[in-house]
N, CA and C atoms as an extended XYZ file, in Angstrom:
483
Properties=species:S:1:pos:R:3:atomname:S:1:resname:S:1:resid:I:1 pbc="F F F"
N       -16.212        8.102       -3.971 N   UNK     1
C       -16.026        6.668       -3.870 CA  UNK     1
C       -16.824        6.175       -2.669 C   UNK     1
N       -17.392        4.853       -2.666 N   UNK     2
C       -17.927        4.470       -1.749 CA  UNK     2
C       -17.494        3.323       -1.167 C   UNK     2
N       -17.611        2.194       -0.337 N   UNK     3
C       -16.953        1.369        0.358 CA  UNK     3
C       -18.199        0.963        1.122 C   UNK     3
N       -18.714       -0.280        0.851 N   UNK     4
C       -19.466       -1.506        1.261 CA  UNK     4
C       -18.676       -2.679        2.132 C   UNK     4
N       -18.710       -2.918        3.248 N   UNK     5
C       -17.844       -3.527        4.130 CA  UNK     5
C       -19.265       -5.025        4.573 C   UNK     5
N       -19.193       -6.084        4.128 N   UNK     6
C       -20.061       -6.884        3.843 CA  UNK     6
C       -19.487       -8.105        4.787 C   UNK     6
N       -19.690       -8.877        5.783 N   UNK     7
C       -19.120      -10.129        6.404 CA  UNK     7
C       -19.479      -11.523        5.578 C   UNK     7
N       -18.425      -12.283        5.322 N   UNK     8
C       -19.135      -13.716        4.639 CA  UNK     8
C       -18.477      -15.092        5.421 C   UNK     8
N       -19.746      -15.457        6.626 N   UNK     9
C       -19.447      -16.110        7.518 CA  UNK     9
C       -18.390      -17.675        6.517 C   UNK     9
N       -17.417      -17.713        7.134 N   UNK    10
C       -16.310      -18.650        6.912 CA  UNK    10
C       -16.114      -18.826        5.964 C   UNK    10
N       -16.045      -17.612        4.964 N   UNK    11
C       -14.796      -17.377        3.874 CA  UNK    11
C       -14.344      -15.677        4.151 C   UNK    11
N       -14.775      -14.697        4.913 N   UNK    12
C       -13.958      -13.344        5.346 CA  UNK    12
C       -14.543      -12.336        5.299 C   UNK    12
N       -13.995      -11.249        4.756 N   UNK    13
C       -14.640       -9.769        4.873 CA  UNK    13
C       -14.758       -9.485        3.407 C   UNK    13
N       -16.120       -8.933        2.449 N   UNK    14
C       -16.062       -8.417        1.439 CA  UNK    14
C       -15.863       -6.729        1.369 C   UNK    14
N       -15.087       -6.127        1.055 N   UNK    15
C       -14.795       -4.802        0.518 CA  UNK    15
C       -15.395       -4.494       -1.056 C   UNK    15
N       -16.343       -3.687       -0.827 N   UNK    16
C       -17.101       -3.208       -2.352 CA  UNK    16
C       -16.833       -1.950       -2.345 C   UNK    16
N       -15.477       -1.463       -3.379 N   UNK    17
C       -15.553       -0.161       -3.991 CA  UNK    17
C       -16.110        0.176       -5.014 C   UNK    17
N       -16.553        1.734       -5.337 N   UNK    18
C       -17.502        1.683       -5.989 CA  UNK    18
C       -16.457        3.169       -6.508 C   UNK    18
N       -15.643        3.434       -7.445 N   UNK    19
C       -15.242        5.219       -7.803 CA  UNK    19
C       -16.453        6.025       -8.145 C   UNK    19
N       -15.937        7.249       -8.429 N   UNK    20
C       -16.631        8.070       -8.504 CA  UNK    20
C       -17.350        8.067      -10.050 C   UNK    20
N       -16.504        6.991      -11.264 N   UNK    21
C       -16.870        6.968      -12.327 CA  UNK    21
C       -17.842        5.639      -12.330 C   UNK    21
N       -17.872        4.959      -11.163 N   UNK    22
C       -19.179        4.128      -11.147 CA  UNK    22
C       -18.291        2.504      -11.408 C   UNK    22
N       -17.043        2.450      -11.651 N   UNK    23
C       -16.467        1.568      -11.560 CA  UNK    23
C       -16.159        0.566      -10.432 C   UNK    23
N       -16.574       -0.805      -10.432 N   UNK    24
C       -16.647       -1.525       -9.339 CA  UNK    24
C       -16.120       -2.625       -8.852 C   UNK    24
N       -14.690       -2.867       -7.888 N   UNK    25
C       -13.723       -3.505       -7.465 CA  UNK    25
C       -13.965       -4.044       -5.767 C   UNK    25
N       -14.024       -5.507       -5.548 N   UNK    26
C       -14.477       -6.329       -4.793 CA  UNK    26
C       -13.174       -6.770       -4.464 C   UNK    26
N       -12.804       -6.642       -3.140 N   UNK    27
C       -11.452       -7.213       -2.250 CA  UNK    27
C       -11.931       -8.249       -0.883 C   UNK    27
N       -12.196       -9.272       -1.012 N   UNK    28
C       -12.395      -10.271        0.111 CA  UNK    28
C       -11.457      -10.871        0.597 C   UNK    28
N       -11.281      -10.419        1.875 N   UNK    29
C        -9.834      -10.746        2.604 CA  UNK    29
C       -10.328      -12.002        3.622 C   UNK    29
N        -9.368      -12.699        3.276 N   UNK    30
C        -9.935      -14.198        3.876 CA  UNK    30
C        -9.096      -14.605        5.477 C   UNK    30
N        -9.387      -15.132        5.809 N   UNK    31
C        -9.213      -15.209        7.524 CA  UNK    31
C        -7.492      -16.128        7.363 C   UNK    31
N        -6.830      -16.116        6.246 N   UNK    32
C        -5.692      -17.220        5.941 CA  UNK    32
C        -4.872      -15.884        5.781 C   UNK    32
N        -5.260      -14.979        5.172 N   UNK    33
C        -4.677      -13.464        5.058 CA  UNK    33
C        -4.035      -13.230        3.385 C   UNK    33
N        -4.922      -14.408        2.600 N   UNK    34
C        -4.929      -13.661        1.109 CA  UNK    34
C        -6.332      -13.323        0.796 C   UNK    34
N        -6.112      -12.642       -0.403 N   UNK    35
C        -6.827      -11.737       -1.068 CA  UNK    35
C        -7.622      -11.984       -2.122 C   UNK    35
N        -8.653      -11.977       -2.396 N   UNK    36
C        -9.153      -12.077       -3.912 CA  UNK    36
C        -9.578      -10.774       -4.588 C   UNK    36
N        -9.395      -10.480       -5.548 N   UNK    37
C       -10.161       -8.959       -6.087 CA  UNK    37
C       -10.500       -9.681       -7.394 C   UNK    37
N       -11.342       -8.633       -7.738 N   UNK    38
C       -12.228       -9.080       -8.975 CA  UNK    38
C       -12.845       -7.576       -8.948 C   UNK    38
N       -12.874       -7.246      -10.284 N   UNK    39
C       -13.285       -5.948      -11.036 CA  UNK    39
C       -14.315       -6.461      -11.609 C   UNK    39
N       -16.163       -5.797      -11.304 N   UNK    40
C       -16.994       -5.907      -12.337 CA  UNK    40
C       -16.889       -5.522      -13.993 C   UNK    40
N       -17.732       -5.896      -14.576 N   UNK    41
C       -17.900       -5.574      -15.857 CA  UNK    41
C       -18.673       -4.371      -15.862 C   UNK    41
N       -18.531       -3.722      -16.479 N   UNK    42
C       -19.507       -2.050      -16.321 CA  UNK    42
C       -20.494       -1.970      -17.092 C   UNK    42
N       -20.370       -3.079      -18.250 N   UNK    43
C       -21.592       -3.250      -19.228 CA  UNK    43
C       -22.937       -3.947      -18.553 C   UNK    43
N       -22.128       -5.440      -17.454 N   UNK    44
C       -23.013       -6.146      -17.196 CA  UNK    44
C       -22.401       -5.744      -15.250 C   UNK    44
N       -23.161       -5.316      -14.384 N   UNK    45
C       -22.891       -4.871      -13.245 CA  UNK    45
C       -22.819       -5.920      -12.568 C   UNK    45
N       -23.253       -7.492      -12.977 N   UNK    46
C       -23.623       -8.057      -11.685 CA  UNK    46
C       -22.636       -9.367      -12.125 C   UNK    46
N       -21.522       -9.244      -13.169 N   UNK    47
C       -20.977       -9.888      -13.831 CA  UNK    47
C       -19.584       -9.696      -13.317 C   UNK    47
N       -18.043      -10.448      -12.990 N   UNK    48
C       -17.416      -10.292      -12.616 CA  UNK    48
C       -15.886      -10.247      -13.849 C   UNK    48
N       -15.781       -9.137      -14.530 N   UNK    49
C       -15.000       -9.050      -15.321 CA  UNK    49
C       -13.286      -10.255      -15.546 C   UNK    49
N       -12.681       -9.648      -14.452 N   UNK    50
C       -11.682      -10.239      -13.959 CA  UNK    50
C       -11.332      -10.446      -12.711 C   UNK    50
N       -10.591      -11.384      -12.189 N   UNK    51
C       -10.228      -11.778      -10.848 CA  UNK    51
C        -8.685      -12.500      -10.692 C   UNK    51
N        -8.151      -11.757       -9.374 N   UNK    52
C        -6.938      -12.493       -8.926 CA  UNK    52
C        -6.683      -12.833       -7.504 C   UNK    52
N        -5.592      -13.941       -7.096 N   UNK    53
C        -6.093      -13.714       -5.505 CA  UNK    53
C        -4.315      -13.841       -5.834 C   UNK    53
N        -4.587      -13.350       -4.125 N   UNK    54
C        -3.208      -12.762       -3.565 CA  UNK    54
C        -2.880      -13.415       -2.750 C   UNK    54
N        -1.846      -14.185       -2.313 N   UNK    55
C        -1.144      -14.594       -0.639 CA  UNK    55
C        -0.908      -13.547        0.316 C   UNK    55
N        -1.051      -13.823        1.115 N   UNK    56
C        -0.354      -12.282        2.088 CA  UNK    56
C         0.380      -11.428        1.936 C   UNK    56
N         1.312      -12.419        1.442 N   UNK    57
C         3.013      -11.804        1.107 CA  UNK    57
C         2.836      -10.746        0.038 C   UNK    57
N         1.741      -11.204       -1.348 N   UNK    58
C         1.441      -10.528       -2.317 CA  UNK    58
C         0.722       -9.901       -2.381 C   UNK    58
N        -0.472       -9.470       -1.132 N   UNK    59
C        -1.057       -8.393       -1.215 CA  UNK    59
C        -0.368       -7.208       -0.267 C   UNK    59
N         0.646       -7.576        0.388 N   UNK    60
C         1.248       -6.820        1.103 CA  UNK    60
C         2.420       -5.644        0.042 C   UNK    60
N         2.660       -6.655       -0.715 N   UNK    61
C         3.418       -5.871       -1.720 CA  UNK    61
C         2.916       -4.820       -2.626 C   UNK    61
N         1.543       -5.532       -3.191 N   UNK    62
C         0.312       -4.679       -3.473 CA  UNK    62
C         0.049       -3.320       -3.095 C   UNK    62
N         0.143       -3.737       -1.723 N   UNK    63
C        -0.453       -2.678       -0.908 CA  UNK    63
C         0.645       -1.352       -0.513 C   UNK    63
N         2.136       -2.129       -0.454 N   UNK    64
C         3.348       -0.925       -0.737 CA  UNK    64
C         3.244       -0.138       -1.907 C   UNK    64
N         2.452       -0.381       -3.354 N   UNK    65
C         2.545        0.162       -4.423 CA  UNK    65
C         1.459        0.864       -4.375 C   UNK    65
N         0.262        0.472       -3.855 N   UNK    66
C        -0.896        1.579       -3.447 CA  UNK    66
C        -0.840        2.559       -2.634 C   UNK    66
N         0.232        2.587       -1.576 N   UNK    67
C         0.391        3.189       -0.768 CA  UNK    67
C         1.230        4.052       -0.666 C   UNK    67
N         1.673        4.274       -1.668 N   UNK    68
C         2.926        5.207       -1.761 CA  UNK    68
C         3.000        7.189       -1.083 C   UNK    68
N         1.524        7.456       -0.927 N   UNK    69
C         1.767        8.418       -0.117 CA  UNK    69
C         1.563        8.731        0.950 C   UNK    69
N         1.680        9.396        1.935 N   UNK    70
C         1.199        9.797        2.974 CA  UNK    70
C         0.084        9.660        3.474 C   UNK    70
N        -0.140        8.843        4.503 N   UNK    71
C        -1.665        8.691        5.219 CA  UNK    71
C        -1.733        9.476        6.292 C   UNK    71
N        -3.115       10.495        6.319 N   UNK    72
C        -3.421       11.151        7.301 CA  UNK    72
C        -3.998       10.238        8.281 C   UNK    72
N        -3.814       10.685        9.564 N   UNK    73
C        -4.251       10.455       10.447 CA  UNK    73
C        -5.605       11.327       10.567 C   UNK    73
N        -6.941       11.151       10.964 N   UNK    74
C        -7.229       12.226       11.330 CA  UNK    74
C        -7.438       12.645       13.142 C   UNK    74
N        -6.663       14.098       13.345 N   UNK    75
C        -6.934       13.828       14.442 CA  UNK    75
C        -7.706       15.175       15.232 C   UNK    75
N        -8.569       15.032       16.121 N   UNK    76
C        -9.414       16.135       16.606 CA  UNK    76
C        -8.735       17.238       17.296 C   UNK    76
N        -9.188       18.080       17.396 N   UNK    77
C        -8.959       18.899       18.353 CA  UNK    77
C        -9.538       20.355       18.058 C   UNK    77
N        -9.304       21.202       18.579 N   UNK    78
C        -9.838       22.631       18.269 CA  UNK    78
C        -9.469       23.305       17.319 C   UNK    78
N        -8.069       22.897       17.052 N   UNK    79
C        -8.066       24.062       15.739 CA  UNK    79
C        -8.472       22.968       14.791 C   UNK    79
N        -8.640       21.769       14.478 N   UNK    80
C        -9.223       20.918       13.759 CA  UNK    80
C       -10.579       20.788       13.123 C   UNK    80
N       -11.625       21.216       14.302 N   UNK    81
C       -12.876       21.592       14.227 CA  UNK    81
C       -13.610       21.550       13.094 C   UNK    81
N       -13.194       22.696       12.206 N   UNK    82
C       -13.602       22.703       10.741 CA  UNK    82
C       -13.393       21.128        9.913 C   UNK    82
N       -12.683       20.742       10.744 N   UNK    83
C       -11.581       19.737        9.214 CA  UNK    83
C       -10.220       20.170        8.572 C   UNK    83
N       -10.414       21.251        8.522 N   UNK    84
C        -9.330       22.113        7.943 CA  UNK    84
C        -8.183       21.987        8.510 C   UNK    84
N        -6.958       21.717        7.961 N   UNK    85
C        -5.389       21.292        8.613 CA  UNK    85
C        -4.888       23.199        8.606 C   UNK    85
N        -4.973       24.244        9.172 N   UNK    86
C        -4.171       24.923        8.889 CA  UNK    86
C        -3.074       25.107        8.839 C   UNK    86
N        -2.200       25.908        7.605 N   UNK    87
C        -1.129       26.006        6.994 CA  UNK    87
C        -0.215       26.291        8.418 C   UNK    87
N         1.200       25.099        8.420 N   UNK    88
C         1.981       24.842        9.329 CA  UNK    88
C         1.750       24.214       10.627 C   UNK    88
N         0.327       23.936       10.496 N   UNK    89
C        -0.050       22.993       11.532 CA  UNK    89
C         0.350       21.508       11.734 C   UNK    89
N         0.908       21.006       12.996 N   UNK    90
C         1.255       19.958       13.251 CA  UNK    90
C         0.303       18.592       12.610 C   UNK    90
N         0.893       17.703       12.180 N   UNK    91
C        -0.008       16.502       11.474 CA  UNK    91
C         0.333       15.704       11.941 C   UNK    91
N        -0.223       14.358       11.872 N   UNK    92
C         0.084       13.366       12.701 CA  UNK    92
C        -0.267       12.035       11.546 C   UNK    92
N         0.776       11.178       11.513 N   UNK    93
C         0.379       10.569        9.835 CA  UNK    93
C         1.584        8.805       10.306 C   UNK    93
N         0.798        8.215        9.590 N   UNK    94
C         1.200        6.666        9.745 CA  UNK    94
C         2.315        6.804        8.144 C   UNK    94
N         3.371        6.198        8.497 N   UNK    95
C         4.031        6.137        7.334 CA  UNK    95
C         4.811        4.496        6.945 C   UNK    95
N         4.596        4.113        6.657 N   UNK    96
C         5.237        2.476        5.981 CA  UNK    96
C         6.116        2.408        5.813 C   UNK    96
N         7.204        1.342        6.140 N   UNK    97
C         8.482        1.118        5.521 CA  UNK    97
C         8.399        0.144        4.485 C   UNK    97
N         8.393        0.919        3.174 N   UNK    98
C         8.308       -0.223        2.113 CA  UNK    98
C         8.895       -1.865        2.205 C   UNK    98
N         8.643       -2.115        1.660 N   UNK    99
C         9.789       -3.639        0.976 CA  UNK    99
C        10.553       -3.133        0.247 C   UNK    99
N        12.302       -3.309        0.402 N   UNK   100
C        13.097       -2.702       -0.550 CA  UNK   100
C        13.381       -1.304       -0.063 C   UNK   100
N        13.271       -1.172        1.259 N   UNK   101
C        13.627        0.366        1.195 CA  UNK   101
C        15.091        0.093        1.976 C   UNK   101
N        15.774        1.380        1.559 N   UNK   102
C        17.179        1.624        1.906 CA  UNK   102
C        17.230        1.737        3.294 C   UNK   102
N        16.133        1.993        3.591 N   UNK   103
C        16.377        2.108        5.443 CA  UNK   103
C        15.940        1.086        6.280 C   UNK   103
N        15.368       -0.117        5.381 N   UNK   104
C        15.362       -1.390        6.464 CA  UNK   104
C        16.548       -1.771        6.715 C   UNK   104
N        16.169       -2.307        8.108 N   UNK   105
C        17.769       -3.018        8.693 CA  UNK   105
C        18.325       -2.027        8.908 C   UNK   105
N        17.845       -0.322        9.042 N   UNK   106
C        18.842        0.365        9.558 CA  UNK   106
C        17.871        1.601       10.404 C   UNK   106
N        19.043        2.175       11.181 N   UNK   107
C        18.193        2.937       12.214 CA  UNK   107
C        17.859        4.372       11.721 C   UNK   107
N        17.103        5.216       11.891 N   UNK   108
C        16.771        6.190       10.631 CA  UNK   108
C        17.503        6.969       11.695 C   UNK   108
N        18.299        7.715       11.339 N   UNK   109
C        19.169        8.752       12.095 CA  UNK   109
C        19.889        9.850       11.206 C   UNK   109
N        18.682       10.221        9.974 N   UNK   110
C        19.389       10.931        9.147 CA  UNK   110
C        18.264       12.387       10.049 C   UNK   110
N        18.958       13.710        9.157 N   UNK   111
C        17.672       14.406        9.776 CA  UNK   111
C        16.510       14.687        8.748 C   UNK   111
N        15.394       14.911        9.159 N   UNK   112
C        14.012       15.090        8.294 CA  UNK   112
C        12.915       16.133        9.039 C   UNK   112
N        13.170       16.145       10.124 N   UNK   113
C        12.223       17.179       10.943 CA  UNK   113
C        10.944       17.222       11.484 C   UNK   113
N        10.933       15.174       11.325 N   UNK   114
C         9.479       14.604       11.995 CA  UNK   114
C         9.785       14.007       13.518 C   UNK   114
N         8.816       14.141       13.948 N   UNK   115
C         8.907       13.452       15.395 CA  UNK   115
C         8.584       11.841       15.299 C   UNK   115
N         9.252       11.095       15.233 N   UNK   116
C         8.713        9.898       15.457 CA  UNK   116
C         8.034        9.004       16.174 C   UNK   116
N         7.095        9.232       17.093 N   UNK   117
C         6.461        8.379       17.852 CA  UNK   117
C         6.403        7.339       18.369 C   UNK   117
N         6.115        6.471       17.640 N   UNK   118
C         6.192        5.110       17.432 CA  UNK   118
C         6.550        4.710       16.530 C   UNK   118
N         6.643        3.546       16.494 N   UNK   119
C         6.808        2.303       15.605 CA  UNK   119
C         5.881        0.848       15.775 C   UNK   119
N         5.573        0.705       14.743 N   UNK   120
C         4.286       -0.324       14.640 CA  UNK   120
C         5.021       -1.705       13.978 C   UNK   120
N         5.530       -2.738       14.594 N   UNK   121
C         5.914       -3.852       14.381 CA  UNK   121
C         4.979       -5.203       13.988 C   UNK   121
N         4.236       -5.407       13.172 N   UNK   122
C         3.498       -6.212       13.311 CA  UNK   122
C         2.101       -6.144       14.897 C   UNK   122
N         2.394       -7.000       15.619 N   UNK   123
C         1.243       -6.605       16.845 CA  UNK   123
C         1.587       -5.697       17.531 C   UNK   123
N         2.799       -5.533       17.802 N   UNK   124
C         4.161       -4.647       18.958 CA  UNK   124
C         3.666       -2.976       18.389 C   UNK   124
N         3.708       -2.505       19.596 N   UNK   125
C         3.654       -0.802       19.253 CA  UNK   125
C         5.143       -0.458       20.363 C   UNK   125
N         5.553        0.119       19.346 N   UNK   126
C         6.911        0.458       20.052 CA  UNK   126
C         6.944        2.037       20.570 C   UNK   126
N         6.313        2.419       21.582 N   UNK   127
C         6.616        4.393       21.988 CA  UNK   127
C         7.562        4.692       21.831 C   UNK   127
N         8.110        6.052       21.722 N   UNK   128
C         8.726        6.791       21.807 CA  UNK   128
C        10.437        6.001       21.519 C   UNK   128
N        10.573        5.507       19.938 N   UNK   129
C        11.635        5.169       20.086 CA  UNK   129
C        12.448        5.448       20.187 C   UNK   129
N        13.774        4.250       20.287 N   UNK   130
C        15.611        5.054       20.292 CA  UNK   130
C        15.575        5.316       18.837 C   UNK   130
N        16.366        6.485       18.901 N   UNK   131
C        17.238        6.610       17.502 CA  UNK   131
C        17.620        5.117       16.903 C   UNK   131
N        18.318        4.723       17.495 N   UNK   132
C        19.413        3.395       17.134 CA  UNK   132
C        18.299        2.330       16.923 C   UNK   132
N        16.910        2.700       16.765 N   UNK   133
C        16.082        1.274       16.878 CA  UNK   133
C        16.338        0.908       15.383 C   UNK   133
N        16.313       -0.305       14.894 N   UNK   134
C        16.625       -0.469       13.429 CA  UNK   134
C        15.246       -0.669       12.836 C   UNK   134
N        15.139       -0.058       11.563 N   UNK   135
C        13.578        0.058       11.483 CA  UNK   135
C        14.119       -1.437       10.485 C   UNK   135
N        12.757       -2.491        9.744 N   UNK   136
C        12.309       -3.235        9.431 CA  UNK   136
C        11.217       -2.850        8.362 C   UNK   136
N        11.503       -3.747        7.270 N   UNK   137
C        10.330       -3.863        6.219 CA  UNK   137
C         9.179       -3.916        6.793 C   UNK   137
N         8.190       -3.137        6.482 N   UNK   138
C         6.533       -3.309        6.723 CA  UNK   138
C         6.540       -2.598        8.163 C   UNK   138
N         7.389       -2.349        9.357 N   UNK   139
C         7.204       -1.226       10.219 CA  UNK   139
C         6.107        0.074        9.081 C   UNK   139
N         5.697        0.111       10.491 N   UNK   140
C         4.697        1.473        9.990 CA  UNK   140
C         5.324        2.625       11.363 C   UNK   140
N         5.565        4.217       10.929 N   UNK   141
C         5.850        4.599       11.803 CA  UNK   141
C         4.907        6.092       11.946 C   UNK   141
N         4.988        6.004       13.208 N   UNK   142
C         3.676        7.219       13.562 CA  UNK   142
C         4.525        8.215       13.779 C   UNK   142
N         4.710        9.564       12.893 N   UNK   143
C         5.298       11.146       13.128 CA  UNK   143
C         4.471       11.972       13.206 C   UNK   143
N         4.828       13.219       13.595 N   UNK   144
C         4.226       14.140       13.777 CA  UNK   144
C         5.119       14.962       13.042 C   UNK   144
N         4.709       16.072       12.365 N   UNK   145
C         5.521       17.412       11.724 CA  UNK   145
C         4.737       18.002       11.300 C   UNK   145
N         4.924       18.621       10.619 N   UNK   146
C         4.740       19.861        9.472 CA  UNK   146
C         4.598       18.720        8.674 C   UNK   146
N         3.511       19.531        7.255 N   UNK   147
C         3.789       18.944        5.762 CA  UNK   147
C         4.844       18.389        5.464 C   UNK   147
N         5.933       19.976        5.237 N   UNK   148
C         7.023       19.035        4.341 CA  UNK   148
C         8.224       18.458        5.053 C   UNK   148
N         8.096       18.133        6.587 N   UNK   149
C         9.245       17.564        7.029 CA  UNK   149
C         8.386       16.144        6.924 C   UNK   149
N         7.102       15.890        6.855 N   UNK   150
C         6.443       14.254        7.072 CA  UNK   150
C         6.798       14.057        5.201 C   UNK   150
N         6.477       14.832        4.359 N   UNK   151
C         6.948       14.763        3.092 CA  UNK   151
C         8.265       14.009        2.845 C   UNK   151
N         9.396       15.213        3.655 N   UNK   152
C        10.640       14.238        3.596 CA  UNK   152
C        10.946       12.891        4.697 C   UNK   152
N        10.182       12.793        5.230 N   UNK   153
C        10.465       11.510        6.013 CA  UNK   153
C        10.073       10.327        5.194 C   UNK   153
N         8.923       10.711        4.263 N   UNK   154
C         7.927        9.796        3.862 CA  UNK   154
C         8.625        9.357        2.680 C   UNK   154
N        10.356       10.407        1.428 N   UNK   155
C        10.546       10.453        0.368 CA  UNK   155
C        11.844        9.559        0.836 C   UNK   155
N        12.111        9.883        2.638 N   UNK   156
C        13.153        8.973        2.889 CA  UNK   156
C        13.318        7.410        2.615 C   UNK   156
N        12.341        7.260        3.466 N   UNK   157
C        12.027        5.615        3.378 CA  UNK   157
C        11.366        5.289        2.194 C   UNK   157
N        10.981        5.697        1.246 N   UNK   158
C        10.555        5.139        0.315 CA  UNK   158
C        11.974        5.189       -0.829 C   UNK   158
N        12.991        5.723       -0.534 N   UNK   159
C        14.492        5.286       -1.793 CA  UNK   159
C        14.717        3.664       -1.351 C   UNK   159
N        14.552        3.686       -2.799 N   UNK   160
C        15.217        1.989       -2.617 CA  UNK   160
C        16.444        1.709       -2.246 C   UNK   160
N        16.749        0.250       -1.531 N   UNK   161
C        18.462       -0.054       -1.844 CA  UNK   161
C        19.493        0.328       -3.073 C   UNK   161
């Protein structure tokens, strides 16, 4: 996949994906903080098949359903070198609190076996939080673990109410 990052002075940022099957999806995020996408036509490339735009609110929701797994962080260091995560090696990964998840409005104090870091509030970076902090829809939270304890942190917050 490829990714064309294009500026369009006073209407926003164009995003041109391109998959690996040659299929081609245009996301221009506008300075108001909605969205337009539009999927080319594959017959005619320079032709714009379909298009929808999004409010904030609705590409944010969007973006909970795209996002449903685990985002690596990537992060350097020596045993990193290669690229290669070796097996039981510590990871370091941004995780979302959906919309609708069972653990907004509440403080995650179950156990899972990630380190939690932070918490990402909108602009606010919150270090090293309390237990008792109550997490919030759209918090993003920075752990560290193993695979499958960021696995279960990640299967936590994503059960619905």
């Amino acid at each position: 996949m490829t990714l064309e990052r294009i500026g369009l002075p006073g209407v926003g940022v164009s995003h041109l994906l391109t998959t690996r099957d040659g299929d081609r999806l245009v996301i221009v995020v506008r300075p108001d903080g909605c969205r337009d996408l539009a999927i080319y036509d594959p017959a005619e490339p320079d032709r714009v098949a379909g298009a929808v735009l999004l409010c904030a609110e609705e590409a944010h929701l969007v973006a909970d359903v795209l996002h449903t797994t685990v985002v690596l962080d990537h992060v350097g260091g020596p045993a990193l070198s290669s690229g290669v995560i070796p097996t039981g090696a510590a990871q370091a990964v941004r995780i979302r609190v959906p919309a609708g998840s069972a653990y907004a409005d509440r403080p995650l104090a179950t156990p899972h076996g990630a380190d939690v870091v932070a918490v990402i509030r909108g602009a606010r970076v919150l270090p090293h939080p309390d237990p008792a902090l109550k997490l919030q829809a759209d918090d993003v939270l920075l752990a560290v673990g193993s695979s499958p304890a960021l696995a279960r942190l990640h299967d936590l917050l994503a059960e619905p109410c």
